[in-house]
Structure formats: C-alpha cells, structure tokens
TIRO-2110 file (N, C-alpha, C; in Angstrom, 1 decimal):
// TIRO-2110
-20.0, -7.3, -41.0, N, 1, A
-20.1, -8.7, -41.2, CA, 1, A
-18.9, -9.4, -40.5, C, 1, A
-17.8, -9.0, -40.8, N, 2, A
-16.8, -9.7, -40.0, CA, 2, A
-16.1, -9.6, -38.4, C, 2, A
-17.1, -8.7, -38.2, N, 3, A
-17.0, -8.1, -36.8, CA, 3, A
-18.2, -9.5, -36.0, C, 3, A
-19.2, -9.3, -36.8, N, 4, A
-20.0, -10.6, -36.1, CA, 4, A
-19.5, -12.0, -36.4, C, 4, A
-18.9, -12.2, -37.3, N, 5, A
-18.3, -13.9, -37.1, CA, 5, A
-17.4, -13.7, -36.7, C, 5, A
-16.2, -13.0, -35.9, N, 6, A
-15.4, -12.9, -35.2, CA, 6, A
-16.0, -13.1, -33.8, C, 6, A
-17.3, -12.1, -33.5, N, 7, A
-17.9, -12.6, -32.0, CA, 7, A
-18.4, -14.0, -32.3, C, 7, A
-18.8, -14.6, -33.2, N, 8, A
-19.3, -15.8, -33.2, CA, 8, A
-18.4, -17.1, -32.7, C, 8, A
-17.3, -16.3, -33.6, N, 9, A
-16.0, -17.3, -33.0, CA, 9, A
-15.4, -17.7, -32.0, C, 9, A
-15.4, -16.2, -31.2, N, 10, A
-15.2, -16.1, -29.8, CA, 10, A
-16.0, -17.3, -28.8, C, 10, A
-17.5, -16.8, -29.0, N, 11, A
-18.4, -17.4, -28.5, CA, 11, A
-18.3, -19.1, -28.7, C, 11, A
-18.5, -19.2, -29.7, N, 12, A
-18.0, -21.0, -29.6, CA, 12, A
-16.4, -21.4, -29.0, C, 12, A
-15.6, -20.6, -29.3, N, 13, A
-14.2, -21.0, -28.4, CA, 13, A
-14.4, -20.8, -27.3, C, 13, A
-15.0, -19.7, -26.5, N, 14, A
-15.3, -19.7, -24.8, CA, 14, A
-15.9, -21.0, -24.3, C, 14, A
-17.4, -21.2, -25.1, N, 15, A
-18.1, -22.5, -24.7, CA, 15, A
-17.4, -23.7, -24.6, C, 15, A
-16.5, -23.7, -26.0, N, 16, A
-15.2, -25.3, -26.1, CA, 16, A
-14.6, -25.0, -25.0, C, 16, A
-14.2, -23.7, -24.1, N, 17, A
-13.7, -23.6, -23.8, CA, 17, A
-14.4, -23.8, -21.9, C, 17, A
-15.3, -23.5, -21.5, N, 18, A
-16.3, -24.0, -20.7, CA, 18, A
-16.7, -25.2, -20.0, C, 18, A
-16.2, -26.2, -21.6, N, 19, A
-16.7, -27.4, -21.4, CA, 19, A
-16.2, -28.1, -21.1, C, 19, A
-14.5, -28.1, -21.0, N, 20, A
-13.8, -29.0, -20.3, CA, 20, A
-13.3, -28.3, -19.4, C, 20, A
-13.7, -27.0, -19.2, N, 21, A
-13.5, -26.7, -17.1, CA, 21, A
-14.2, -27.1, -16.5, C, 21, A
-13.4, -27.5, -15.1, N, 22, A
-14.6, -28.0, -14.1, CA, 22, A
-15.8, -26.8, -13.5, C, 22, A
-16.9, -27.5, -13.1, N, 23, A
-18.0, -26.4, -13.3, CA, 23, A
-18.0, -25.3, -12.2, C, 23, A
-17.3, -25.6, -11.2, N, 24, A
-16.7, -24.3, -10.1, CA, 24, A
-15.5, -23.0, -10.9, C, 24, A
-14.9, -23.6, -11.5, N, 25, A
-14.2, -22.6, -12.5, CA, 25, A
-15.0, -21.7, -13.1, C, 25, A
-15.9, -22.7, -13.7, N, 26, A
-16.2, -21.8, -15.2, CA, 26, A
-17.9, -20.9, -14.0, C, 26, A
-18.2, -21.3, -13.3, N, 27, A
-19.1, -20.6, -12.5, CA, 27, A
-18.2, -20.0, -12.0, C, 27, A
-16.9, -19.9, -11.4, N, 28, A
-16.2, -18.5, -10.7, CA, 28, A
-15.8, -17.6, -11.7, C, 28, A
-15.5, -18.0, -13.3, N, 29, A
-15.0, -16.8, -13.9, CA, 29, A
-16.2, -16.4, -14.6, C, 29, A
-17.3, -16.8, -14.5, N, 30, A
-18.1, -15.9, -15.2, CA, 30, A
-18.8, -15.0, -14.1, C, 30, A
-18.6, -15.5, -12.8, N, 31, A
-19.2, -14.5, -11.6, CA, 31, A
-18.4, -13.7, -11.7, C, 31, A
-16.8, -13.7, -12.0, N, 32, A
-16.0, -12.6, -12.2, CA, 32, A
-16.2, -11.5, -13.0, C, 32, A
-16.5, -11.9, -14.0, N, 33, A
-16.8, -11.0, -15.2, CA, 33, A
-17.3, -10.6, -14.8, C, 33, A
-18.8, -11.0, -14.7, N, 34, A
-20.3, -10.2, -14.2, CA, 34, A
-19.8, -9.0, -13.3, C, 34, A
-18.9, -9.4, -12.5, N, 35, A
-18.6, -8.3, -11.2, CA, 35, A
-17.4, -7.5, -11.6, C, 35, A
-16.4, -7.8, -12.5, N, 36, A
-15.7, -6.8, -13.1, CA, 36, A
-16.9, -5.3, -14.2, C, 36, A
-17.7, -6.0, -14.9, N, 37, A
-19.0, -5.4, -15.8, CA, 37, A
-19.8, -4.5, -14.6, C, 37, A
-19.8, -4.5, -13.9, N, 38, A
-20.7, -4.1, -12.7, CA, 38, A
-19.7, -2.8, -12.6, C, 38, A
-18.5, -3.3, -11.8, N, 39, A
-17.8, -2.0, -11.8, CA, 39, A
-17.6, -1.3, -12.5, C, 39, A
-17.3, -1.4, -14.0, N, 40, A
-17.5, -1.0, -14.8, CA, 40, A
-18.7, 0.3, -14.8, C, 40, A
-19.6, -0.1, -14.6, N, 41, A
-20.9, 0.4, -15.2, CA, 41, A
-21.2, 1.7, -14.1, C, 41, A
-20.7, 0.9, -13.2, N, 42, A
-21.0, 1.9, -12.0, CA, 42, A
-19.6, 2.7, -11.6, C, 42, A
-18.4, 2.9, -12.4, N, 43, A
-17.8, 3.3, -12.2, CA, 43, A
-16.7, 3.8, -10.8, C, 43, A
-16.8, 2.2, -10.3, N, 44, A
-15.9, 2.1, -9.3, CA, 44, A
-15.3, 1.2, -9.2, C, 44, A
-14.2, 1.2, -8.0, N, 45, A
-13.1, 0.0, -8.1, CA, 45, A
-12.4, 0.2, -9.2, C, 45, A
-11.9, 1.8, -9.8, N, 46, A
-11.4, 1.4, -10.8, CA, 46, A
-9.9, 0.6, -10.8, C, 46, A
-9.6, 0.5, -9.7, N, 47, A
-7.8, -0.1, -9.6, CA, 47, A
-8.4, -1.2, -9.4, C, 47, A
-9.2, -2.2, -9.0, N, 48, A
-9.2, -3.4, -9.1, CA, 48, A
-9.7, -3.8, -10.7, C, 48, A
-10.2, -2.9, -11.4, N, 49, A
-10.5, -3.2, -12.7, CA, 49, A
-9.1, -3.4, -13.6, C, 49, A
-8.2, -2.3, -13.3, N, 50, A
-7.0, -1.9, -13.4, CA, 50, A
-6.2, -2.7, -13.5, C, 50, A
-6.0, -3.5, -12.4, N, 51, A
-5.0, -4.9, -11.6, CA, 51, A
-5.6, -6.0, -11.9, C, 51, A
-6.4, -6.1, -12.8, N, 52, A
-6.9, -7.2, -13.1, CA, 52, A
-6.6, -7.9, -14.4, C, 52, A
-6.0, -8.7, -15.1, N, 53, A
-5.0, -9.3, -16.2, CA, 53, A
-5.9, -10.5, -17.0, C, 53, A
-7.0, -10.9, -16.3, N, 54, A
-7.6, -12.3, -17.3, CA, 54, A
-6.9, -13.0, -16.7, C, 54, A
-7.4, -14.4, -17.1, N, 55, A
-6.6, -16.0, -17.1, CA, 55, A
-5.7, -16.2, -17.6, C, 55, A
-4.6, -17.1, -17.1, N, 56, A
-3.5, -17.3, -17.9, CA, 56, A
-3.5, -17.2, -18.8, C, 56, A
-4.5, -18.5, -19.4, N, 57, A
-5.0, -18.7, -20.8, CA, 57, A
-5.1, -17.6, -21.7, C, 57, A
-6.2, -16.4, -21.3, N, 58, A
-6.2, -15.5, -22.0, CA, 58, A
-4.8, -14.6, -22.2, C, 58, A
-4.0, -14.9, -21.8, N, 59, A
-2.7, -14.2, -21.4, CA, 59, A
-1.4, -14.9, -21.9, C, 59, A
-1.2, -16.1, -22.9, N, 60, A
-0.3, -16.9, -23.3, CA, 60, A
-0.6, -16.8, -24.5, C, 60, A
0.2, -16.6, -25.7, N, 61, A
0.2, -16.9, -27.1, CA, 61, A
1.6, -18.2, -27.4, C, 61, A
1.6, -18.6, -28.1, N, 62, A
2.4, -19.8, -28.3, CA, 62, A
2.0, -20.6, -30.1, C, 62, A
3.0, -20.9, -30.9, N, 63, A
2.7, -21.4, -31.7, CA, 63, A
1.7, -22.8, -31.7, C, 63, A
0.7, -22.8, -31.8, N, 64, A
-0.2, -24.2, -32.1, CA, 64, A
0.2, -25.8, -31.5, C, 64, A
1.6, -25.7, -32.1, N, 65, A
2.0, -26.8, -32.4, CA, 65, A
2.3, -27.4, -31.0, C, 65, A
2.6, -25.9, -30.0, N, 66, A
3.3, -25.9, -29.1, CA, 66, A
1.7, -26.5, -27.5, C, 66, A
0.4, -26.3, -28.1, N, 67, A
-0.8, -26.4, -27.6, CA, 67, A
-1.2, -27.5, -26.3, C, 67, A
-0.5, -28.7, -27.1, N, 68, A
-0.4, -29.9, -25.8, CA, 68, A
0.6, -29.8, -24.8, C, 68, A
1.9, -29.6, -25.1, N, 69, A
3.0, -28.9, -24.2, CA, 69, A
2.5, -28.4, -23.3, C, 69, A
2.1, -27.3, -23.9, N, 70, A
1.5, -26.2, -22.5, CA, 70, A
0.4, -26.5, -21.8, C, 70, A
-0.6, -26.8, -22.5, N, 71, A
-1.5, -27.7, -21.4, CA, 71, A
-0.9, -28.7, -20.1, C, 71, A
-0.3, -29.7, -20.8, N, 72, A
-0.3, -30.9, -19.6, CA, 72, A
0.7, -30.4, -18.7, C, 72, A
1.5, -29.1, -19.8, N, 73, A
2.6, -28.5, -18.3, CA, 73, A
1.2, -27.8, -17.0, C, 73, A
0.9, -26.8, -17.8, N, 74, A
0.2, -25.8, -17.1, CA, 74, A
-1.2, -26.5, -16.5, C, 74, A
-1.7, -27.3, -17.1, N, 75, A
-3.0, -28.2, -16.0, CA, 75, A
-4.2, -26.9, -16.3, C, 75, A
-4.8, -27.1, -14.6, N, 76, A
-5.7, -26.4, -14.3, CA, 76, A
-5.1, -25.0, -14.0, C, 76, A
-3.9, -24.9, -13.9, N, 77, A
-3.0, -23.2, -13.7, CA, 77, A
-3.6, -22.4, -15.1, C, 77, A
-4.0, -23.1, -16.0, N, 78, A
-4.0, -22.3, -17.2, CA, 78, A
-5.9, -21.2, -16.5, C, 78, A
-6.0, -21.5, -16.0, N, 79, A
-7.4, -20.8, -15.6, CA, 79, A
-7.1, -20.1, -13.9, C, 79, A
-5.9, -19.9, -13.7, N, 80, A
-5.8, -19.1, -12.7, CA, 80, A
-5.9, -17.8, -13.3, C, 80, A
-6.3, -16.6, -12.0, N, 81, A
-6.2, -15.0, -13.1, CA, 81, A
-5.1, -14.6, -12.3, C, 81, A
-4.8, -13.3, -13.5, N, 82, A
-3.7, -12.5, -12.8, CA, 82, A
-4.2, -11.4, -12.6, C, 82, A
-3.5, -10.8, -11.3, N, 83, A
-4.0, -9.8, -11.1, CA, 83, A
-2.2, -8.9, -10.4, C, 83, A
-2.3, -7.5, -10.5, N, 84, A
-0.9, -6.6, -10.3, CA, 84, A
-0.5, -7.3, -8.8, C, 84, A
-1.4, -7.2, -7.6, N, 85, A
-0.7, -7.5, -6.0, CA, 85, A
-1.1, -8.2, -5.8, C, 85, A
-1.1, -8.8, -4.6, N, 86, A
-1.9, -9.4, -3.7, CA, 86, A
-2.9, -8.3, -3.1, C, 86, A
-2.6, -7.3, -2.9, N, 87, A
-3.8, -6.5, -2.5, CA, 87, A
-5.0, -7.0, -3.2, C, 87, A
-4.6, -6.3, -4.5, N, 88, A
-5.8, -6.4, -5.7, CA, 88, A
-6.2, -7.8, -5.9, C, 88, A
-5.8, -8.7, -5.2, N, 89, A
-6.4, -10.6, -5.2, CA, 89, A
-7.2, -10.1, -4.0, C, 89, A
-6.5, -9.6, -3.0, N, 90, A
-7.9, -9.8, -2.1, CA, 90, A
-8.5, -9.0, -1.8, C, 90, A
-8.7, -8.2, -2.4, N, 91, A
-9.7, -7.0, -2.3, CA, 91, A
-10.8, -7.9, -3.5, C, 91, A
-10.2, -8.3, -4.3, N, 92, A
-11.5, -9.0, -5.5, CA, 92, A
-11.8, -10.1, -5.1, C, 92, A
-11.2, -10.8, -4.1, N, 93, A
-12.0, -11.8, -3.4, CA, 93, A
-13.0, -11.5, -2.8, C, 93, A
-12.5, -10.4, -1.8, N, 94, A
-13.6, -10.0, -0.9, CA, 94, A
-15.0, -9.4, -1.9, C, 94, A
-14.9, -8.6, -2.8, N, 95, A
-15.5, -8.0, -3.4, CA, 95, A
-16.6, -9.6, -4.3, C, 95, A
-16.4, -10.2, -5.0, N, 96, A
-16.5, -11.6, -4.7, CA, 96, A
-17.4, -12.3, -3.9, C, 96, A
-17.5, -12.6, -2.7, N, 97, A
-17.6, -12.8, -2.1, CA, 97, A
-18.8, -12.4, -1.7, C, 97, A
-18.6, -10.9, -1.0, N, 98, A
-19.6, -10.3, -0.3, CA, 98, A
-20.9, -9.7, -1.9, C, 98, A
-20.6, -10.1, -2.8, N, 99, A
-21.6, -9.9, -4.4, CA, 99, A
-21.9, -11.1, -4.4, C, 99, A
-21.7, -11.9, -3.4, N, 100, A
-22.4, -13.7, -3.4, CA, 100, A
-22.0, -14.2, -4.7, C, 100, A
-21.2, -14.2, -5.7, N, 101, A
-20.8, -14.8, -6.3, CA, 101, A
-20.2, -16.0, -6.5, C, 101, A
-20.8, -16.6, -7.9, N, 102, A
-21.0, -18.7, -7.1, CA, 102, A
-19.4, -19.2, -8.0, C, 102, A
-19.1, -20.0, -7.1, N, 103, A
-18.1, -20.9, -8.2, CA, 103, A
-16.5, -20.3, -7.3, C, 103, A
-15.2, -20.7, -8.0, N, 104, A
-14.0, -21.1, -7.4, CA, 104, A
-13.5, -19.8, -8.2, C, 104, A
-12.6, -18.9, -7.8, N, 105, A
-11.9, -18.2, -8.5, CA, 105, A
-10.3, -18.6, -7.9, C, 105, A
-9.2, -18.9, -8.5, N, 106, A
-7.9, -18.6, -8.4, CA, 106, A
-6.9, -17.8, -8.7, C, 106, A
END
C-alpha cells in the first residue's frame, strides 16, 4: 500500500512538475527517459546510462524554506541534466537525435 501512494505522489509532483516547464523541456526530458529505458532494455550504452545524473532538480536537496531562493537563482538551469563529460553529453545528444526524439534537452 505505501509503495503505491508513494508512486502516486511521485506522479502528481512530476506532472506539477511538467506544468510549469516550457513544453520543449518537458518533451526533451521525457524523450530522454524513453531513450535512457530503451538502453536499458536492450542492454547497451551502458556508459551513457552510467554518466548520466538526472536534472539538476532531481539532484538538489535543500530545506523547503530555502525553495524560492533556489528557484529564481537557478531559473530554467534547474532542468538542465547532468551528465560525467562532455563526451557522454554528446554522444546522448547524438543518440537523441538520430532516435528522432522531440523536444530541447540541456
């Protein structure tokens, strides 16, 4: 039971979270996913899976309070990803890319 309202929760904070990205973001990070899941499945690229870090956002903890701070500092930065090189940025661009994948990734 608390394993599924935990995904529930997720799920509505991604969407809150969806809905005030602009719609090229949130269509590049979910073409990302799809294409990190892909490699996954098919068990390749595993170093780009590897070098791959999430969004800032997913990547910052900070007390609550601290919430608006970090936003108006970090802007639209809060939805750039991280990744280990620059290699592994442009190898997942290209990868990206040539998977026709729609939307802006940074």
């Amino acid at each position: 039971m608390q394993v599924s309202q935990t995904r529930d929760e997720l799920r509505k904070c991604q969407d809150q979270l969806r809905s005030v990205m602009n719609k090229g973001a949130s269509s590049g990070a979910d073409g990302l996913q799809r294409l990190l899941r892909q490699f996954a499945d098919e068990n390749r690229n595993q170093d780009i899976i590897n070098g791959y870090h999430g969004t800032l956002i997913e990547n910052i903890e900070c007390d609550p309070a601290f919430y608006t701070a970090v936003e108006v500092i970090a802007g639209n930065r809060l939805n750039y990803h991280i990744v280990d090189s620059d290699i592994i940025a442009t190898r997942l661009v290209k990868e990206f890319n040539t998977a026709r994948q729609r939307g802006e990734i940074h």
